[in-house]
C-alpha positions in Angstrom: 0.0 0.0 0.0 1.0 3.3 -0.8 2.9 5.7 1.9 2.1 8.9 0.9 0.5 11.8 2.9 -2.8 12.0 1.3 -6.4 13.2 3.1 -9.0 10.7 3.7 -11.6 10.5 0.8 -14.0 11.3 3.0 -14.8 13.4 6.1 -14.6 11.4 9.6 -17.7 10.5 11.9 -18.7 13.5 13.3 -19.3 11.9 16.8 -16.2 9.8 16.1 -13.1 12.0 16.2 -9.6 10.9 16.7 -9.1 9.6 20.1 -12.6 10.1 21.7 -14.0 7.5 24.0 -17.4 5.9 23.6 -19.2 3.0 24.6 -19.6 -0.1 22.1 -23.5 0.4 21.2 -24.1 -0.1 17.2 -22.6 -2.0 14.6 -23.5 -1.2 10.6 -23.3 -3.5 8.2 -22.5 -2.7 4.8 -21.2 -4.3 1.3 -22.5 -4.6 -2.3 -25.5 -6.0 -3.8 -25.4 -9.9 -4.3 -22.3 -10.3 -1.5 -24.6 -12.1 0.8 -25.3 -8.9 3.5 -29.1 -9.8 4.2 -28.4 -13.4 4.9 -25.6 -13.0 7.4 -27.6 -9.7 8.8 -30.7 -12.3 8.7 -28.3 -15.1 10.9 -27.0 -12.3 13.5 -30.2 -10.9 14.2 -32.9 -13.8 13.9 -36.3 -12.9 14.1 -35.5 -9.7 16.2 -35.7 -7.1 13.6 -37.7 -4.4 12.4 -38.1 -2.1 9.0 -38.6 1.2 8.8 -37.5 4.1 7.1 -34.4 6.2 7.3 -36.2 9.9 7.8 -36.6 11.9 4.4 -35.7 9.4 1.8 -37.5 6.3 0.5 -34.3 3.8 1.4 -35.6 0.6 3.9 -34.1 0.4 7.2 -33.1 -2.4 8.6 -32.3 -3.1 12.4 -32.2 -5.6 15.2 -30.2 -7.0 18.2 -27.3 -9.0 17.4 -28.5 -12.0 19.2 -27.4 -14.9 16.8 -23.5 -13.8 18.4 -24.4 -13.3 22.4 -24.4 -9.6 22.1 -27.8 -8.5 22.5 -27.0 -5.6 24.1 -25.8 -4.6 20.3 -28.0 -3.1 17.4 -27.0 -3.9 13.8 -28.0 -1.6 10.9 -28.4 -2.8 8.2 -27.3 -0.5 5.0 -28.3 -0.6 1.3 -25.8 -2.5 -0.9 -23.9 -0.3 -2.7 -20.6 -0.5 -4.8 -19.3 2.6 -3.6 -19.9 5.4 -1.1 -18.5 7.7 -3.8 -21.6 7.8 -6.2 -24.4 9.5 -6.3 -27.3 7.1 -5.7 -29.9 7.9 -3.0 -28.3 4.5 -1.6 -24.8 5.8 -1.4 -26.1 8.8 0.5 -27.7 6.9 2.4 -25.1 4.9 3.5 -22.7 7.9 3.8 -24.7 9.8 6.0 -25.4 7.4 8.5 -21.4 5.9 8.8 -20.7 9.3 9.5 -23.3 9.8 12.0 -25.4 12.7 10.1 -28.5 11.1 9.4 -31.4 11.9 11.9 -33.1 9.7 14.1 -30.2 6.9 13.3 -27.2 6.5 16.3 -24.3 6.4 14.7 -22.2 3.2 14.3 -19.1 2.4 16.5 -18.0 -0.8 14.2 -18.7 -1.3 10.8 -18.8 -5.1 9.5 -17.8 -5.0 5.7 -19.2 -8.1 3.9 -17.9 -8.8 0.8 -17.7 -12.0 -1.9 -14.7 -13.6 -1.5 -15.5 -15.2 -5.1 -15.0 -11.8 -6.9 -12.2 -10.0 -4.4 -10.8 -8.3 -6.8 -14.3 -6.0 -7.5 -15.6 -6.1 -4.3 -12.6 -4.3 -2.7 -13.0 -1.4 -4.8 -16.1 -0.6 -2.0 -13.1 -1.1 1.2 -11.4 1.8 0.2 -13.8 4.7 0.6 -15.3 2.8 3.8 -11.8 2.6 5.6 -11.2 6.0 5.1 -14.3 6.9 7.5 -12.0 5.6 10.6 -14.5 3.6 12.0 -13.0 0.2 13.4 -14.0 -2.0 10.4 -13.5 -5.5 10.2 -13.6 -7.3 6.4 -15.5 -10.4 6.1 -14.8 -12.2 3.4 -18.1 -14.4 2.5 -19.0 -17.5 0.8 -15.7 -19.3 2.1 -17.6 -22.5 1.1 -17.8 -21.5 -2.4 -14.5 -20.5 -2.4 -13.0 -23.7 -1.5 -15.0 -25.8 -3.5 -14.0 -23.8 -6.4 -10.5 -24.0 -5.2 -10.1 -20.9 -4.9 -7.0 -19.0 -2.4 -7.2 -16.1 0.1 -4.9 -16.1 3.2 -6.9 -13.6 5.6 -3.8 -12.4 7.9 -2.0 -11.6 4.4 -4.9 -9.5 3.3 -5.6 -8.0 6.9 -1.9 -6.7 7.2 -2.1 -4.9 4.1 -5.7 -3.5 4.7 -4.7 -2.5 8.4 -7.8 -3.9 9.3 -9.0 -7.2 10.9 -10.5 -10.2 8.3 -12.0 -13.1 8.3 -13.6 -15.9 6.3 -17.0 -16.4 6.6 -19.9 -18.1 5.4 -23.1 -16.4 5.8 -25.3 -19.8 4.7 -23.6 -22.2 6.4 -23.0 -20.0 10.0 -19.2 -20.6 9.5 -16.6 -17.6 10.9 -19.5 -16.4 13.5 -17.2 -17.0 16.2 -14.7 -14.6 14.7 -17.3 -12.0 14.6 -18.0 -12.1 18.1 -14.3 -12.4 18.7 -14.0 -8.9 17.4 -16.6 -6.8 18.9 -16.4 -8.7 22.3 -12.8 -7.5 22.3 -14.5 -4.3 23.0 -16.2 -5.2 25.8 -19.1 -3.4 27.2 -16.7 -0.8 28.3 -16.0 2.4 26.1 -13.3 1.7 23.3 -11.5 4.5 21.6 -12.2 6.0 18.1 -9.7 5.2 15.4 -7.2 7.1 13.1 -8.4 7.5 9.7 -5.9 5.3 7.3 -3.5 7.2 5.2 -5.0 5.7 2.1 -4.2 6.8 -1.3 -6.7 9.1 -2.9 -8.7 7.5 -5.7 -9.8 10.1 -8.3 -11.9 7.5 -10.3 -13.5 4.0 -10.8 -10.6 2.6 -12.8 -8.1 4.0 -9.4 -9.6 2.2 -7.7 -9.6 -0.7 -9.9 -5.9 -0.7 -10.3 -5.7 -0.1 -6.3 -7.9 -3.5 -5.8 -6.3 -5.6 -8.0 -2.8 -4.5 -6.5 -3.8 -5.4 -3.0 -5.2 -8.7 -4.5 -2.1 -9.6 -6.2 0.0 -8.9 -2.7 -2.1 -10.9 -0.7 -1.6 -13.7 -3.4 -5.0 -13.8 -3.9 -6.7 -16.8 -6.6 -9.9 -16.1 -7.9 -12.2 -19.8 -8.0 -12.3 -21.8 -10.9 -15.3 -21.0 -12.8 -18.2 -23.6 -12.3 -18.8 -26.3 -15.7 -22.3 -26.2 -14.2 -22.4 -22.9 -14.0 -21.1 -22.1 -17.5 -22.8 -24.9 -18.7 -26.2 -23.6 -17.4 -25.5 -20.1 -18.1 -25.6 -21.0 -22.1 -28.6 -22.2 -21.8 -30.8 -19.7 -19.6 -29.4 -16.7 -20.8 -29.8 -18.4 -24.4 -31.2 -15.6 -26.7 -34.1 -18.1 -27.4 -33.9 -20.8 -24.9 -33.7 -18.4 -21.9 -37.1 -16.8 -22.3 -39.0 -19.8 -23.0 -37.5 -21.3 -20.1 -37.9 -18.2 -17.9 -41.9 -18.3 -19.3 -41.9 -22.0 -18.7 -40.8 -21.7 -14.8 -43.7 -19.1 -14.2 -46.7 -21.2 -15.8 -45.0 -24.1 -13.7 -45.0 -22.3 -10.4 -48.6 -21.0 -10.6 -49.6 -24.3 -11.8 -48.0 -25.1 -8.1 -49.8 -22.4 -6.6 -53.3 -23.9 -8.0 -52.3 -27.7 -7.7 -51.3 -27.4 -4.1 -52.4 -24.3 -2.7 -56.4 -24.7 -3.4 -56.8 -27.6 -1.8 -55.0 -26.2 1.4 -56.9 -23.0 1.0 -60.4 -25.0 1.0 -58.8 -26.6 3.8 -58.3 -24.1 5.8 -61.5 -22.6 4.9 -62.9 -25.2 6.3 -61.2 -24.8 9.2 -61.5 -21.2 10.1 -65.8 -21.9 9.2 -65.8 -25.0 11.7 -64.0 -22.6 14.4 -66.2 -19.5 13.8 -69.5 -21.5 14.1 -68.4 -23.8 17.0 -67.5 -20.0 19.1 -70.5 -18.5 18.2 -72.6 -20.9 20.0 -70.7 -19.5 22.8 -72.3 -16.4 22.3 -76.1 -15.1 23.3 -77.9 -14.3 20.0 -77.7 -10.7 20.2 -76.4 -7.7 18.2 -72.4 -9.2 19.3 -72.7 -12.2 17.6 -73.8 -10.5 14.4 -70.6 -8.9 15.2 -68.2 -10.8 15.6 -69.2 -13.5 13.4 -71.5 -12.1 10.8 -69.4 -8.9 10.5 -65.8 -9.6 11.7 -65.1 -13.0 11.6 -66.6 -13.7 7.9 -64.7 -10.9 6.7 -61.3 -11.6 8.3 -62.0 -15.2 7.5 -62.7 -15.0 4.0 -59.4 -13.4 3.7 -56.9 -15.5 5.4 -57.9 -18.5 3.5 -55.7 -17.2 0.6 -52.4 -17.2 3.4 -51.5 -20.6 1.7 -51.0 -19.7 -1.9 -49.4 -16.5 -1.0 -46.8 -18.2 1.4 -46.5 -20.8 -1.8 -46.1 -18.0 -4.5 -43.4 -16.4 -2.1 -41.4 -19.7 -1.2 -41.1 -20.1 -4.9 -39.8 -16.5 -5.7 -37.9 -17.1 -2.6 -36.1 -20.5 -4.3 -35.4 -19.3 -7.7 -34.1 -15.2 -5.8 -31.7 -17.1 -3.8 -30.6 -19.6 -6.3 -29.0 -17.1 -8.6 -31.9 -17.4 -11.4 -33.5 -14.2 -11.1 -30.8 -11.9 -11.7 -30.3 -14.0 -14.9 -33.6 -13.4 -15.5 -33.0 -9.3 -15.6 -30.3 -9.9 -18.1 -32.7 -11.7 -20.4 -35.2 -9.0 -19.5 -33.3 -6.2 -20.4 -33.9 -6.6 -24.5 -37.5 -6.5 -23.7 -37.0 -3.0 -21.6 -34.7 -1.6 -24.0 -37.4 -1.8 -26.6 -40.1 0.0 -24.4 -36.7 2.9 -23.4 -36.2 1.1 -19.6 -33.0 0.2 -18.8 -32.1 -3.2 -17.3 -32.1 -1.6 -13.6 -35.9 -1.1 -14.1 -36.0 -5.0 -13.9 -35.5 -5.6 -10.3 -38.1 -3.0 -9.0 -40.7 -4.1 -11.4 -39.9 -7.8 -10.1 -40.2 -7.1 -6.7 -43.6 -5.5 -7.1 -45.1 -9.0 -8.0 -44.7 -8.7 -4.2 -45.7 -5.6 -3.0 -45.0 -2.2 -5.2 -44.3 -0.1 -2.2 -40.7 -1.9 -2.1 -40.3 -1.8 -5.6 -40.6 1.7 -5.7 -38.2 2.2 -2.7 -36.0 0.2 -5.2 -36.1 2.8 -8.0 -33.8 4.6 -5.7 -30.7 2.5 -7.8 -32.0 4.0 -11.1 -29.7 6.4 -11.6 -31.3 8.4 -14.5 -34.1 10.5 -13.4 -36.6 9.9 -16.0 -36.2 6.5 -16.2 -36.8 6.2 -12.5 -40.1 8.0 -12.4 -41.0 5.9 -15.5 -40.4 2.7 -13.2 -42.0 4.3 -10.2 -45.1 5.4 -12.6 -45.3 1.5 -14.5 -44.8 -0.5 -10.9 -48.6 -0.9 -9.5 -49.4 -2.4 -12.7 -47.6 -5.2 -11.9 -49.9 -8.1 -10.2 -48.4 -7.9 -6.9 -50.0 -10.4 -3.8 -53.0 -8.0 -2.7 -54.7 -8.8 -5.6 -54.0 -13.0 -5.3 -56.5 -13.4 -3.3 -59.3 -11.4 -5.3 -57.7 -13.4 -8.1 -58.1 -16.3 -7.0 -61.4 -16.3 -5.4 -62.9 -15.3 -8.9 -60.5 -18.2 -10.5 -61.6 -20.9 -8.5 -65.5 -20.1 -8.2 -66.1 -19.9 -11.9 -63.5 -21.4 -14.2 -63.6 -24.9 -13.9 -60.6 -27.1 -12.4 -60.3 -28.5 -16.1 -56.5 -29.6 -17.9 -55.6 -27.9 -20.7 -52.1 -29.8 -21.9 -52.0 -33.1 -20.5 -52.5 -33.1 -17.0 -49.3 -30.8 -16.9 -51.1 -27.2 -17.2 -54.9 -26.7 -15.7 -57.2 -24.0 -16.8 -56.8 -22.1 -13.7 -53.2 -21.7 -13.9 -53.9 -19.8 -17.2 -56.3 -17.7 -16.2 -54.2 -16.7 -13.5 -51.3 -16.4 -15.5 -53.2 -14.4 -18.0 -53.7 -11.7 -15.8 -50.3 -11.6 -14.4 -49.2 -11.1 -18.3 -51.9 -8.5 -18.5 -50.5 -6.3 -15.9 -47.4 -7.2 -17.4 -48.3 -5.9 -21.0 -49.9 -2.6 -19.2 -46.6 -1.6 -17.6 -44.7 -2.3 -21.0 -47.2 -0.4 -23.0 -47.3 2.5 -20.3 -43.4 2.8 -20.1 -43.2 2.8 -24.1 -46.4 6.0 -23.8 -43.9 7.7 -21.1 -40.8 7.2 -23.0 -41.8 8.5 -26.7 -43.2 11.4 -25.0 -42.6 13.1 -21.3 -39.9 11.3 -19.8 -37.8 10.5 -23.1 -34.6 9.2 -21.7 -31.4 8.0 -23.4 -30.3 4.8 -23.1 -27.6 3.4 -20.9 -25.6 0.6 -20.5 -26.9 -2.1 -18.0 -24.6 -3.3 -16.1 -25.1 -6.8 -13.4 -22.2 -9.0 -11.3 -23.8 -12.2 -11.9 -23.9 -13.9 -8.9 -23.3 -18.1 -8.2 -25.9 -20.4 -8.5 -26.3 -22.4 -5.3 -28.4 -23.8 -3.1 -31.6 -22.0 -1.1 -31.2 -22.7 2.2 -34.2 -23.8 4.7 -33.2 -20.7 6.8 -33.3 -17.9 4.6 -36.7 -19.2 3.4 -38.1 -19.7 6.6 -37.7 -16.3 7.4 -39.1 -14.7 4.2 -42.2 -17.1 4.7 -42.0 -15.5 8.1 -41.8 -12.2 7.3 -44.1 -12.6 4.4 -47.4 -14.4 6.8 -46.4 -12.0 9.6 -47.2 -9.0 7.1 -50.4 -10.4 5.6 -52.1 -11.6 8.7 -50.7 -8.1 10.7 -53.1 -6.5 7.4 -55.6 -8.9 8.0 -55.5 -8.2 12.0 -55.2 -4.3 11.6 -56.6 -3.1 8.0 -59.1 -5.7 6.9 -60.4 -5.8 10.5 -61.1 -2.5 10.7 -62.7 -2.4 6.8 -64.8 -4.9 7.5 -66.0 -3.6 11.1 -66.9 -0.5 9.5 -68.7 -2.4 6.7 -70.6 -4.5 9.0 -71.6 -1.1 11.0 -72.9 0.6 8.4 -74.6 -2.3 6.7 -77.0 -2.4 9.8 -77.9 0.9 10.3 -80.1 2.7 11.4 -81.8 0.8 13.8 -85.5 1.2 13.6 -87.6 -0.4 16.9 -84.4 -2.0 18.1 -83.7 -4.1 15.4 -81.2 -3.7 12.5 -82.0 -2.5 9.0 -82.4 -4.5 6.5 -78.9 -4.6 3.8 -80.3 -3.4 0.9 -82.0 -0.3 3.2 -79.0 -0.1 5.3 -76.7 3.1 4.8 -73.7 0.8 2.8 -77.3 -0.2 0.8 -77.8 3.3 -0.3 -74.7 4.1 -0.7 -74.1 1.0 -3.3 -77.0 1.8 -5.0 -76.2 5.2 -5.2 -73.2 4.5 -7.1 -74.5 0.9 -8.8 -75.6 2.9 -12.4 -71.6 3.9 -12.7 -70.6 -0.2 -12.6 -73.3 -1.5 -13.8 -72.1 -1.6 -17.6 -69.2 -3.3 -16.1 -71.5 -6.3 -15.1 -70.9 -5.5 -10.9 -73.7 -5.2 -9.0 -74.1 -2.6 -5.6 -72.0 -5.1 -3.0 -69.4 -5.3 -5.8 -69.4 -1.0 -6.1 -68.9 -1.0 -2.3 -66.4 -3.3 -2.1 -64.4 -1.6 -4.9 -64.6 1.5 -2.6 -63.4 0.1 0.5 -60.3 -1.5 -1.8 -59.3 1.9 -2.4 -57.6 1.5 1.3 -55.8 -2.4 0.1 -56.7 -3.9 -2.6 -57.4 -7.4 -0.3 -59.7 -5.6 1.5 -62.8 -6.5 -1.5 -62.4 -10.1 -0.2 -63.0 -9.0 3.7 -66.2 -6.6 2.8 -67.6 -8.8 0.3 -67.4 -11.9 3.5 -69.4 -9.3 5.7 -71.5 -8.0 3.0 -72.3 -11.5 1.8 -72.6 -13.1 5.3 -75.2 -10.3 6.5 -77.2 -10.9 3.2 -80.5 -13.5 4.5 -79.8 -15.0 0.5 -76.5 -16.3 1.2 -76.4 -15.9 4.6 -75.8 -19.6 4.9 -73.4 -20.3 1.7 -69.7 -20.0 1.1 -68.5 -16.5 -0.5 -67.7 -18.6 -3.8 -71.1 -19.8 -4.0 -72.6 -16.4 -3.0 -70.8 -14.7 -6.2 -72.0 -17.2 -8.6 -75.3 -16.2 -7.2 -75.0 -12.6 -8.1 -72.6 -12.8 -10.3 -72.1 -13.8 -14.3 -69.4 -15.2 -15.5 -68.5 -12.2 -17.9 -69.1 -10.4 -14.8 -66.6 -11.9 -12.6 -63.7 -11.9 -15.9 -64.4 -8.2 -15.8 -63.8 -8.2 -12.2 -60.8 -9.1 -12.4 -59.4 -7.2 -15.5 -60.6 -4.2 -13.3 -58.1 -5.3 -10.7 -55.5 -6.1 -13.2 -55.0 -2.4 -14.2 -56.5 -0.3 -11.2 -54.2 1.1 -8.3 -56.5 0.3 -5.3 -54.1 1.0 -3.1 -53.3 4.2 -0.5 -49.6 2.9 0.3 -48.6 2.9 -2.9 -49.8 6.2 -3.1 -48.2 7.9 -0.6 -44.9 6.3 -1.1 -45.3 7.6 -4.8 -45.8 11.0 -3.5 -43.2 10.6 -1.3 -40.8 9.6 -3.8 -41.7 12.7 -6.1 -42.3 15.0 -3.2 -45.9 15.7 -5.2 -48.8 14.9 -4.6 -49.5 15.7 -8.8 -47.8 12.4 -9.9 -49.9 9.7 -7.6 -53.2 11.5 -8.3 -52.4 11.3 -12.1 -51.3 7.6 -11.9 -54.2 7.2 -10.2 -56.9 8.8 -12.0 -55.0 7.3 -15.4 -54.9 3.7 -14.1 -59.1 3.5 -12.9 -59.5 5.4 -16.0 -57.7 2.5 -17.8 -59.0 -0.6 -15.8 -62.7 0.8 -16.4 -62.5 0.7 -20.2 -60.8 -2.3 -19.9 -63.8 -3.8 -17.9 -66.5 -2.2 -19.6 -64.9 -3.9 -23.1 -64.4 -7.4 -21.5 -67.8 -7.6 -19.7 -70.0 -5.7 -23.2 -67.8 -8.1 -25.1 -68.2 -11.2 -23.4 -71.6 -11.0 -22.4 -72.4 -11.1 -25.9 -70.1 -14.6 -26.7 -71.3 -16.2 -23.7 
């Protein structure tokens, strides 16, 4: 390493001068995308974490005590994955601002953990440099020494530690390996105070190829051997990212996972309908045969009930994004992705966000945040809720399985069901692509940049990292069904028994949710939805889940289907071109209030959301009317 007398790249911790004392209290953890951070953050901290986020920006925030090492007394942050400090992502700010202890509301760390691939050293410790010249105690740990071995690979740790100043270690995040080491090196600090360090007389890095030449000089000093690269690896690599090949394979894995979904998860849906119906009636014979039992099982418990049936196929759908996340496929799947958004003027970054919104599009568009070019990221932002994320699964599939028949189409290897559901995922799909393609020939033209992805190894998914994103997953949907749906639906059930006239309840249809339905009943009824449907479309406005929950109460307070499952009751009021349109209205409307504030959050406007909304009803009402005229006249 170089000798001369150069200033830090950047500034020192503000709390964290030269020399001062302070007690051991936070640890950040920080390295770049695909180095294996969130499973190692996910292995020191267990379930003991929380999300939030940092104050002002958009960027999660993740935190917990670092119980999986016996320091609980510690809290681990948990920073975005960056390649460098030195760039100007919101990320990088981000990061900067809370290693230096300027960011609000966040303590500022003591120790920094840097995680980074041991399998691609010579790139990863571009991102050392500009985080040892913060002066934090830092120690390096080298991750996925299991890969590296296998692919006989070399690093000698104390080498690479002498010449980084700092202490490292080999670790394997998956496996749990090198924990020990960890804990060696923050328990060396006690619980007493420790003192701050001296910035490292680094060499100053003007630019990426610097710092470039730097890492692959302190590579080749530490006698460093990148692994052998995998047959498998290349072997599979020619076929999935195959110009032909890899999207046919990529389309085949989806129809095969929501054939899954149907396959396995309806039968432990009606399962668990069953279930949660057995319980509700058995407790309500507990209960006199007043006004509360109306409540809580006419008006709560159907509601709630009718919701968490779905839990099963959700958790499914997750544990098989989960698999093919973890296993290396997806980011293969943004390469192949990247012609497609080319041809519409995304770039490849835009792939990720819109991917993660299959799950939720509030994360997705916190992940814009890695989109460097401005109109390309409010492009993203503005395309994301068309993509079918899980709050509208269990509309979808409540329509799906009451009126398309459980039929085969090819073989016994693809059902009708799957299709339909697949359909619609391709529809929001094709919405998004034809929205971006509007926004780019027109507003938010944007040239086109290079798209640039470190691959990372396939291996295996590990029954711990998909634990915990079932976990986290369930624990979200049944904290909405506990908090949102149960207060949608209490307000539904209120409103569709009053006023009180004599002491006994209104009628529905005269009730004040009656009016109100039939007040607005002429605007849907083109669209084949009758007055329960037009109020549950207005309660969805708050989660788009939420239909599912009012239609339960509306349905169970009803004397007509009072004593029928909700499937039963739709066919009841429902045609079939009726229901299709249904769900084409859910394919392109937002529905959503989260999304919307995090969009105007985002664009500090509240101009933006309102026009995504009013432009995404405006398109999933056409859409409805023309499926509903159209197929009511075919069927």
């Amino acid at each position: 390493m170089s000798s001369c007398h150069v200033s830090p790249v950047l500034e020192p911790p503000v709390e964290q001068k030269p020399g001062a004392k302070r007690a051991l209290k936070t640890v950040a953890l920080i390295g770049p995308p695909n180095c294996g951070k969130t499973t190692l953050f996910n292995r020191l901290s267990g379930l003991r974490q929380k999300v939030a986020n940092y104050p002002g920006v958009t960027v999660e925030h993740h935190s917990g005590r670092m119980k999986g090492i016996g320091r609980g007394d510690l809290t681990l942050i948990d920073l975005p994955g960056i390649y460098s400090l030195a760039t100007y992502s919101e990320d990088a700010r981000v990061a900067v601002d809370v290693l230096t202890g300027r960011m609000p509301g966040v303590p500022a760390p003591d120790v920094v953990l840097l995680v980074l691939d041991s399998m691609h050293m010579n790139r990863q410790l571009m991102l050392a440099h500009t985080v040892f010249t913060l002066g934090l105690p830092t120690m390096v740990l080298l991750n996925m020494a299991d890969q590296l071995e296998l692919r006989e690979g070399r690093i000698d740790p104390l080498s690479l530690s002498q010449e980084l100043g700092h202490p490292v270690a080999l670790i394997s995040a998956k496996n749990g390996t090198g924990m020990e080491l960890i804990s060696s090196f923050l328990h060396q600090f006690g619980h007493e105070e420790i003192e701050g360090a001296q910035p490292l007389r680094l060499p100053v890095l003007q630019s990426a190829a610097a710092s470039r030449k730097w890492a692959r000089q302190v590579s080749a000093r530490t006698n460093y051997r990148a692994p052998e690269a995998s047959v498998w690896s290349r072997r599979l690599d020619t076929v999935l990212l195959h110009r032909l090949w890899g999207p046919l394979i990529f389309l085949a894995v989806v129809i095969a996972v929501f054939q899954v979904v149907f396959s396995i998860g309806q039968p432990l849906s009606d399962g668990m309908g069953k279930l949660l119906t057995d319980l509700g009636a058995k407790a309500a014979l507990l209960l006199p045969d007043n006004w509360l039992r109306a409540l809580l099982r006419d008006g709560l418990w159907n509601g709630v009930q009718s919701v968490l049936v779905f839990l099963p196929q959700i958790l499914l759908l997750f544990l098989f994004i989960g698999v093919l996340e973890d296993s290396g496929y997806l980011a293969r799947a943004a390469l192949i992705a990247d012609r497609a958004m080319r041809a519409i003027g995304l770039n490849g970054k835009a792939f990720i966000p819109l991917l993660s919104a299959y799950a939720c599009a509030v994360p997705a568009i916190m992940a814009t945040r890695t989109i460097e070019n401005k109109r390309e990221r409010l492009a993203t932002i503005l395309v994301a809720p068309f993509m079918t994320c899980s709050a509208r699964l269990p509309i979808y599939t409540l329509i799906i399985a009451a009126f398309i028949p459980d039929r085969h189409l090819v073989g016994s290897l693809i059902g009708l069901r799957a299709s339909v559901m697949l359909g619609l995922y391709a529809l929001g799909f094709l919405a998004a692509l034809v929205t971006a393609k509007m926004l780019n020939s027109s507003v938010l033209k944007a040239q086109p940049v290079p798209f640039v992805l470190e691959l990372p190894q396939y291996r295996w998914p590990t029954v711990r990292s998909l634990s915990l994103r079932l976990y986290d997953r369930g624990g979200l949907f049944l904290k909405k069904a506990g908090t949102i749906i149960l207060a949608c639906t209490f307000v539904v059930w209120v409103l569709s028994v009053l006023p009180v006239h004599g002491g006994h309840f209104s009628e529905l249809t005269s009730s004040i949710i009656g009016h109100l339905g039939h007040i607005m009943e002429p605007v849907i009824h083109p669209l084949g939805f009758n007055w329960k449907i037009g109020v549950g479309l207005l309660s969805s406005i708050v989660a788009r889940e939420v239909i599912v929950g009012t239609l339960g109460t509306l349905y169970g307070v009803d004397p007509e289907t009072h004593s029928v499952g909700l499937q039963a009751a739709l066919r009841h009021d429902m045609t079939l071109a009726g229901a299709i349109a249904l769900v084409v209205f859910f394919a392109f409307a937002m529905q959503c209030t989260s999304t919307l504030a995090v969009v105007r959050r985002e664009t500090n406007s509240w101009k933006l959301p309102a026009l995504q909304f009013l432009y995404m009803t405006g398109v999933a009402y056409v859409a409805a009317l023309l499926t509903f005229q159209v197929l009511s006249r075919m069927l």
